[in-house]
C-alpha positions as CSV (number, residue, x, y, z in Angstrom):
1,X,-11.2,3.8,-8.5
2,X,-14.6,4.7,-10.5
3,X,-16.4,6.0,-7.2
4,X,-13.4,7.3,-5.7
5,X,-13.6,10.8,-6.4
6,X,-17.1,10.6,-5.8
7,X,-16.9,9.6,-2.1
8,X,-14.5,12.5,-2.0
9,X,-17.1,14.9,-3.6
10,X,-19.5,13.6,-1.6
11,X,-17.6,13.8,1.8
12,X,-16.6,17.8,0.9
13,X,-20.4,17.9,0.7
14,X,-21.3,16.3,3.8
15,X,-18.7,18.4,5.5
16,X,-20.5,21.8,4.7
17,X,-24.5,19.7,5.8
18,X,-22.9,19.0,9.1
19,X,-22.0,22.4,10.1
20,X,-23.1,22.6,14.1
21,X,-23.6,18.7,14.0
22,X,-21.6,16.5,16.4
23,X,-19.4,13.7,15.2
24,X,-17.1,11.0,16.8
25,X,-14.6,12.5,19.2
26,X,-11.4,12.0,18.8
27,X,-8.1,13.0,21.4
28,X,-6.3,15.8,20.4
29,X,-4.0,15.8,17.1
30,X,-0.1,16.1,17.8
31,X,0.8,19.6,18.0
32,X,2.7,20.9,14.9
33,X,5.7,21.7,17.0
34,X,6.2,18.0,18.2
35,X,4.8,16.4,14.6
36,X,8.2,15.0,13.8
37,X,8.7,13.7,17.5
38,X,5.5,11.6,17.8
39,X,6.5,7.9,18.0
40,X,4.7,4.5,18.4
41,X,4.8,3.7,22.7
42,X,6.9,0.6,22.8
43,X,7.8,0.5,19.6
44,X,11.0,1.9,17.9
45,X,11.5,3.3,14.8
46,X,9.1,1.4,13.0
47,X,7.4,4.2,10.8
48,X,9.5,7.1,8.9
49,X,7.9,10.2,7.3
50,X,9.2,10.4,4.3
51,X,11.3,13.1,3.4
52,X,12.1,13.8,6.9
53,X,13.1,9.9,8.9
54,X,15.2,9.7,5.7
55,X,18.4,8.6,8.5
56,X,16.5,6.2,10.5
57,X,15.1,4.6,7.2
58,X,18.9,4.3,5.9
59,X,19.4,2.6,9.6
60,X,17.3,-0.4,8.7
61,X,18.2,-0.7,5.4
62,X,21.4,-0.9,6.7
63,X,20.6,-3.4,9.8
64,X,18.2,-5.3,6.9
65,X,21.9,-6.0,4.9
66,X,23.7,-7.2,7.9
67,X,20.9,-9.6,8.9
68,X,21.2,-11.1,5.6
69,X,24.7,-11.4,5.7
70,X,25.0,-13.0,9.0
71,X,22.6,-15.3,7.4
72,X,24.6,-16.1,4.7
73,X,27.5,-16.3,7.1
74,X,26.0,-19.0,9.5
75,X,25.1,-21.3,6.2
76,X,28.6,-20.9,5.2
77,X,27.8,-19.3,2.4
78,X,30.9,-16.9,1.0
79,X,31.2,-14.1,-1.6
80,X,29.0,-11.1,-2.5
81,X,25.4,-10.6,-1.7
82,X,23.0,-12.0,-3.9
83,X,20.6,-10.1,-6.3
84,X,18.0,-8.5,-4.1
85,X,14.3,-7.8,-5.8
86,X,11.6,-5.3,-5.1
87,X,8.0,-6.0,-5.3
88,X,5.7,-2.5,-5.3
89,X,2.1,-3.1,-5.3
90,X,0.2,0.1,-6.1
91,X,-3.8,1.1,-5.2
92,X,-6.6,0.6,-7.1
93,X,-9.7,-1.0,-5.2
94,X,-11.5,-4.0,-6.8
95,X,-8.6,-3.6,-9.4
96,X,-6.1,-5.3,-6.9
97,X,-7.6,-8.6,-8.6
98,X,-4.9,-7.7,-11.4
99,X,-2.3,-7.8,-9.1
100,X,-3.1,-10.7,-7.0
101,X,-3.7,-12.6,-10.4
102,X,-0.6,-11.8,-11.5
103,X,1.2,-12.6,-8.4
104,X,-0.6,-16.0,-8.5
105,X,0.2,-16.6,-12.2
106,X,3.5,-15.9,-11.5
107,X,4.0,-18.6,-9.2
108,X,2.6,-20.9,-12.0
109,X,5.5,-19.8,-14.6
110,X,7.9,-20.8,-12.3
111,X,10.1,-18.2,-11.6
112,X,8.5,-15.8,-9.2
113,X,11.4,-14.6,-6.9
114,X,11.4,-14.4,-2.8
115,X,11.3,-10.3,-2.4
116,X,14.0,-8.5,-0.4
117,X,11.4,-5.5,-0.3
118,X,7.6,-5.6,-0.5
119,X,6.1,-2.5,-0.6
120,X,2.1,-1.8,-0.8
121,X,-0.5,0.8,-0.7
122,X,-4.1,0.9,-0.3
123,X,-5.4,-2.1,-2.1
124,X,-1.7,-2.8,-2.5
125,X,-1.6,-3.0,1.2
126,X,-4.1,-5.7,1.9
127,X,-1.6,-7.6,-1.2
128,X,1.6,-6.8,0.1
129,X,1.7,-9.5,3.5
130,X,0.6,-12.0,1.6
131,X,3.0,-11.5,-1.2
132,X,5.6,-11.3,0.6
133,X,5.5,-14.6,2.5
134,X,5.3,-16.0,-1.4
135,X,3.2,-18.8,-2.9
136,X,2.0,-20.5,-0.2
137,X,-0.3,-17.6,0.8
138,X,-1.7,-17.3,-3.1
139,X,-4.6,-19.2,-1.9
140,X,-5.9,-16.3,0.6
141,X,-5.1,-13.7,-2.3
142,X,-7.5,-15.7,-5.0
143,X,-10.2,-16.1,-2.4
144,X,-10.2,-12.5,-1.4
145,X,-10.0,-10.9,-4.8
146,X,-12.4,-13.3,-6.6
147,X,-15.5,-14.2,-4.2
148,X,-15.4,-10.9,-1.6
149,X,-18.7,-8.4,-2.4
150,X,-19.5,-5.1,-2.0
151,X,-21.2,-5.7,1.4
152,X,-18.0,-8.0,2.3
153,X,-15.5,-4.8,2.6
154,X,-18.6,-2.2,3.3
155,X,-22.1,-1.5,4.8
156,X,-23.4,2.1,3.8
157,X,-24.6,4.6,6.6
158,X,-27.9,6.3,6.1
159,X,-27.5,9.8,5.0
160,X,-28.1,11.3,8.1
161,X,-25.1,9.1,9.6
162,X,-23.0,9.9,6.9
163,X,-23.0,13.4,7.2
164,X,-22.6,13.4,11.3
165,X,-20.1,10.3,11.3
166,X,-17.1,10.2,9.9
167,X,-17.7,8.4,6.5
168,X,-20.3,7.6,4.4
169,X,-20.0,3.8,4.8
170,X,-19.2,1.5,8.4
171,X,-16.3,-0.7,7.3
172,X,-16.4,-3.4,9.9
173,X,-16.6,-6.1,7.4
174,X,-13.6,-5.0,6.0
175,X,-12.2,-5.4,9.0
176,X,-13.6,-8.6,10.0
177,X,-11.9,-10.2,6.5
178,X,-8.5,-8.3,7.5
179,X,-8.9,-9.9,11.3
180,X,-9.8,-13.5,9.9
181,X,-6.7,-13.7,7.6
182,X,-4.2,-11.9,9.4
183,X,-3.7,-13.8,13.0
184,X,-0.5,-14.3,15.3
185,X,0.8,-17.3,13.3
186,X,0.9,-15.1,10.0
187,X,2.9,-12.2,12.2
188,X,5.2,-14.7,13.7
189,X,6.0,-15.9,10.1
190,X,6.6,-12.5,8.8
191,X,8.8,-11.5,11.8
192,X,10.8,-15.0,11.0
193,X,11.7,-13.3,7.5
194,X,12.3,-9.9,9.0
195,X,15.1,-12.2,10.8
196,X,16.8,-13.0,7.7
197,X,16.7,-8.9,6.2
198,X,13.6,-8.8,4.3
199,X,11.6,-5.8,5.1
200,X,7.5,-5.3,4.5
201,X,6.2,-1.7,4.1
202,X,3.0,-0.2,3.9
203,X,2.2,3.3,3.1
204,X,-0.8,5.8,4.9
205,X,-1.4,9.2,5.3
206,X,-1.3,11.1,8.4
207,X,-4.2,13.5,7.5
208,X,-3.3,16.3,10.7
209,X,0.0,16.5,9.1
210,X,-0.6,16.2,5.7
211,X,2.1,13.4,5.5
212,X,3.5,10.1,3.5
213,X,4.3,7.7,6.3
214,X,6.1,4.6,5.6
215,X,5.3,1.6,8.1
216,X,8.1,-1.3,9.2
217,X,5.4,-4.1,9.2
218,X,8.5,-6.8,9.6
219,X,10.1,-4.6,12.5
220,X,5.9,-4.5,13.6
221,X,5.8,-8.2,13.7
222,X,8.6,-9.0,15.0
223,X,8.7,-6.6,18.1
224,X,6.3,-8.8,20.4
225,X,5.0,-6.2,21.7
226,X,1.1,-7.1,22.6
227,X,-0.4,-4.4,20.8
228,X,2.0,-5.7,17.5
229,X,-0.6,-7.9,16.2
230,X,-3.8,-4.9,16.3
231,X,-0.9,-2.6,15.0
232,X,-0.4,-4.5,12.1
233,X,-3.8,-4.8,11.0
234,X,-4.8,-1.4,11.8
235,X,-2.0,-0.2,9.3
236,X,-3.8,-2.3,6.4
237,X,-6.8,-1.0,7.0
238,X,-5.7,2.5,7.2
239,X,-3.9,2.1,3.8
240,X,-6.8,1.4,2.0
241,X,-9.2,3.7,4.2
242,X,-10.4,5.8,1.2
243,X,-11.0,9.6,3.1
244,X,-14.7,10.3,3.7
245,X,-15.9,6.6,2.3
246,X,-14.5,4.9,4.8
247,X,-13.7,5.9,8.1
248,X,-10.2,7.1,9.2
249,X,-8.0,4.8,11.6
250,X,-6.7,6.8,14.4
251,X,-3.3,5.9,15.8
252,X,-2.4,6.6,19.8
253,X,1.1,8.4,19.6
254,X,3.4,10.3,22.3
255,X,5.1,12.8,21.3
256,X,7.0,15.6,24.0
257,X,6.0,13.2,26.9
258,X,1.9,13.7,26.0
259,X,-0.7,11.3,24.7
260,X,-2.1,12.6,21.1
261,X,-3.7,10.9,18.5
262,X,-2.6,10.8,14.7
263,X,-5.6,10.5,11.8
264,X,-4.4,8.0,9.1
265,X,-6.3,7.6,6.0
266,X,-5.4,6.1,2.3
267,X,-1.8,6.2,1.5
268,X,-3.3,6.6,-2.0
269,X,-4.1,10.4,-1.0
270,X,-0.4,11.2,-1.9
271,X,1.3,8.6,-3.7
272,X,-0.2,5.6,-5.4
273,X,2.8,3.4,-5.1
274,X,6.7,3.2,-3.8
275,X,9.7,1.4,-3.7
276,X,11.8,4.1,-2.0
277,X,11.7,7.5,-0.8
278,X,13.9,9.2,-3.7
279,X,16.1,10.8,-1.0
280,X,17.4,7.4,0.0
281,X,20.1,7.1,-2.7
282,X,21.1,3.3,-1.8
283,X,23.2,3.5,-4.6
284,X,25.7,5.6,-3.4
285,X,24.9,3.9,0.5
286,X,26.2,0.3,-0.9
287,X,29.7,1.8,-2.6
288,X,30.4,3.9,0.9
289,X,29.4,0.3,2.3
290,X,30.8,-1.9,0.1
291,X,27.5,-4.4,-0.4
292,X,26.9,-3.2,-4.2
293,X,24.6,-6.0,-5.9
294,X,22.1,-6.7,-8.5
295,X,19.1,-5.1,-7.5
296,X,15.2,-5.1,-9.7
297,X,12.2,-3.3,-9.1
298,X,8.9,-5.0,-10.2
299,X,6.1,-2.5,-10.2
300,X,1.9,-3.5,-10.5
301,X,0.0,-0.8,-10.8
302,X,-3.5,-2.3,-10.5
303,X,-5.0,0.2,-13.3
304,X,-4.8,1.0,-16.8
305,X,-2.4,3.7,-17.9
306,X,-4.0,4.8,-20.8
307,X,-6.8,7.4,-21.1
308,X,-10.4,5.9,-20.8
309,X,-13.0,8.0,-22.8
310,X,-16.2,8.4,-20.9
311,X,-19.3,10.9,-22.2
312,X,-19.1,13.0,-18.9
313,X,-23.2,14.8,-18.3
314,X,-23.3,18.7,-17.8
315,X,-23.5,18.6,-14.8
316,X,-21.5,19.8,-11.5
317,X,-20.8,16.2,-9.7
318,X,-20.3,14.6,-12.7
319,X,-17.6,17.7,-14.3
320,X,-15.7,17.5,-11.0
321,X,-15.7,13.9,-10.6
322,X,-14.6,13.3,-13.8
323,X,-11.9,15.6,-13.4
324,X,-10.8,14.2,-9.7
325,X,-10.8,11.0,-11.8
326,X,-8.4,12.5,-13.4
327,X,-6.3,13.9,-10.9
328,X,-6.0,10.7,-9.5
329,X,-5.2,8.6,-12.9
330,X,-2.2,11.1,-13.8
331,X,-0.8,11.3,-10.1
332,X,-0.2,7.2,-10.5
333,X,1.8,7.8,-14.1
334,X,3.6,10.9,-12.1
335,X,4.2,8.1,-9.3
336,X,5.8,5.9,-12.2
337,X,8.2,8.6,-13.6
338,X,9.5,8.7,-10.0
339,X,10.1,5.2,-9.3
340,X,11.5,5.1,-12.8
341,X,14.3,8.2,-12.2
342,X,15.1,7.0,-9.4
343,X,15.9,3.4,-10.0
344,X,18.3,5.0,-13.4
345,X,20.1,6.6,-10.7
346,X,20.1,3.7,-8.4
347,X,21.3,1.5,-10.8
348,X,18.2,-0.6,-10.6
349,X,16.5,-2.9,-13.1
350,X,13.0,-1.5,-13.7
351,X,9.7,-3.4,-14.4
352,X,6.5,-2.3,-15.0
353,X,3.0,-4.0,-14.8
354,X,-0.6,-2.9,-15.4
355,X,-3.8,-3.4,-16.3
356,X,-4.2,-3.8,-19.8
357,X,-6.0,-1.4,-22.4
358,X,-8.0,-4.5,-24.0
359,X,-9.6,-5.7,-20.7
360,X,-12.9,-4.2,-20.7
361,X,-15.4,-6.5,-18.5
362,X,-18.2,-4.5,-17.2
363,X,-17.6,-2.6,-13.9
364,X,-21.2,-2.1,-12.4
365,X,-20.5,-1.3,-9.1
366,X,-17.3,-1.3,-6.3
367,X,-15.9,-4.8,-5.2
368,X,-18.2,-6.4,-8.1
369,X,-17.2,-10.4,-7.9
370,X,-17.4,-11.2,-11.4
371,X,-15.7,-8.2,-12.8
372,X,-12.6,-9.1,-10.1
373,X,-12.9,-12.5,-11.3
374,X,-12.5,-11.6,-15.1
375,X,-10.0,-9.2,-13.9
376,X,-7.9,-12.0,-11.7
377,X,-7.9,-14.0,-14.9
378,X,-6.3,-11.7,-17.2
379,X,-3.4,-10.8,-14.4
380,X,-3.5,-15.1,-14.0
381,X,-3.1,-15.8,-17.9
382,X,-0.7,-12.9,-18.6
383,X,1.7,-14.1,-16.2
384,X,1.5,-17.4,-16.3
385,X,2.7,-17.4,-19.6
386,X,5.7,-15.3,-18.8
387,X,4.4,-11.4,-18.4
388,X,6.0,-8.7,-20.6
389,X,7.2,-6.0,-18.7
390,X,7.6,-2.9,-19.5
391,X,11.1,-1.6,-19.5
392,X,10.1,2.1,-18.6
393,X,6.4,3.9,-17.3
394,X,4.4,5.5,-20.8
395,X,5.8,8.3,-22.4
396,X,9.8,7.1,-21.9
């Protein structure tokens, strides 16, 4: 998160150099008009823009419930549904080694639960596969998060490339790591759980619409289409895509029987972290439904929540990037008041992780190993000895 708001800075600036400069071409952005009809070819309903697909995302929480029950049903099991649990993983670059520490420690305390709903973004998006399929895939999280480099997730463009290319930095390694650990055998898996009503999201921005979009990566996997598999990891990669320091994945839609294309950047640019869209009451669904059950929300926000002093230079980059910085930190906390009032509403147990105010290894640049590795620890060694939630986000 420290350069973040610099790459944006930077980017705004690049913008204004490249004035008359040609860049990578792209096919033409949906027309406003047919924004809301643009869909995936082949694939149904697997992405809902949040505040507007609220219906079609009811559907498959609805369809996700009766998969689970027939489930139950063919096992002979009887009675109400069990408990279901919500895992939310939010962004936070090299400071996803808190989460995936924790998720790993977890699994040493003995009582990490199988997730009904994983939900990532950004960082939390190249987390959430892995953490949903459960311990077996802690391995790949510890080896990503403690021995990956800077020049493992990026390679910077020279400054001329920068300014007429898309982003300052080529991510193909990134992309490479993404394409190593994410194959056909880990889709089939995931699309075996999406079979039994568990549901994986991730969370990007469509940057032409200025949008939230939510995407069904269980409904992904388990769609055999041949383009699932590219899909899938081109969604992860566009989570965590920060705008102008990495470039933007562009995603081939139809919409009004035309081929556009959609730009989709870091679903960090509007929200940090989800469960739920708020307008999805699934309190009030389940009592119309009858399939009321226990339900708890664990939340990691891979940052600290309280203020971090910093001296901050006179000077303009460094007086607007501090106060970007800023932007950004208070936009997660805003992020955890929501999730909050919404699961008091709901009816839903509320748990909050983050990084902790007494962890203060050095952070000398992005993706630096041995800060990850200290910060891996301290998520490990918190959990493993039973973490302490926090009932309610700062300030409640």
């Amino acid at each position: 998160m420290t350069l973040k708001h610099v790459f944006y800075l930077i980017a705004m600036t690049a913008v204004l150099l490249a004035q008359g400069c040609a860049g990578p071409v792209r096919k033409d952005a949906v027309p406003t008009a047919f924004t809301d009809q643009a869909v995936i070819p082949g694939m149904a309903e697997v992405r809902y823009r949040v505040g507007i697909d609220t219906e079609a995302l009811q559907r498959e929480g609805i369809a996700s419930v009766r998969r689970e029950q027939a489930l139950m049903a063919s096992s002979g099991q009887h009675g109400g549904l069990p408990p279901a649990t919500f895992l939310a993983v939010s962004g936070g670059g090299d400071n996803g080694a808190f989460g995936a520490g924790l998720l790993n420690g977890w699994t040493a305390a003995g009582d990490r639960p199988e997730f009904k709903l994983v939900t990532g973004v950004s960082t939390g998006a190249l987390i959430a596969p892995f953490a949903f399929l459960g311990p077996a895939h802690d391995e790949q999280l510890k080896r990503f998060y403690t021995t990956t480099g800077p020049t493992d997730i990026a390679r910077p463009r020279s400054l001329l490339a920068a300014v007429t290319n898309d982003a300052l930095a080529d991510n193909a390694p990134l992309w490479k790591l993404v394409s190593r650990e994410v194959d056909q055998s880990l889709l089939d898996a995931i699309a075996r759980e999406y079979e039994k009503g568990r549901l994986l999201f991730v969370a990007t921005v469509d940057l032409d619409a200025r949008q939230t979009v939510l995407w069904n990566l269980t409904k992904i996997a388990a769609s055999k289409d041949p383009n699932a598999l590219d899909l899938f990891r081109s969604l992860m990669i566009a989570s965590a895509s920060i705008p102008g320091a990495f470039p933007p994945v562009m995603i081939d839609v139809e919409a009004n029987g035309q081929a556009y294309q959609e730009m989709h950047v870091d679903g960090g640019t509007m929200s940090q972290v989800f469960v739920y869209p708020p307008s999805l009451d699934i309190e009030a669904l389940s009592r119309k439904l009858g399939t009321q059950r226990e339900r708890r929300a664990y939340i990691i926000r891979n940052a600290r929540l309280d203020p971090e002093w910093a001296q901050v230079d006179r000077r303009t980059m460094s007086i607007a990037g501090r106060a970007i910085s800023s932007l950004i930190h208070t936009q997660g906390i805003g992020d955890l008041y929501r999730i909050y009032l919404t699961s008091q509403r709901d009816g839903v147990d509320f748990n909050l992780a983050y990084v902790p105010a007494s962890f203060n290894a050095p952070h000398r640049e992005e993706f630096d190993t041995e800060f990850m590795r200290a910060l891996y620890k301290t998520g490990y060694d918190m959990a493993a000895k039973g973490y302490p939630w926090e009932k309610a986000p700062p300030g409640f």
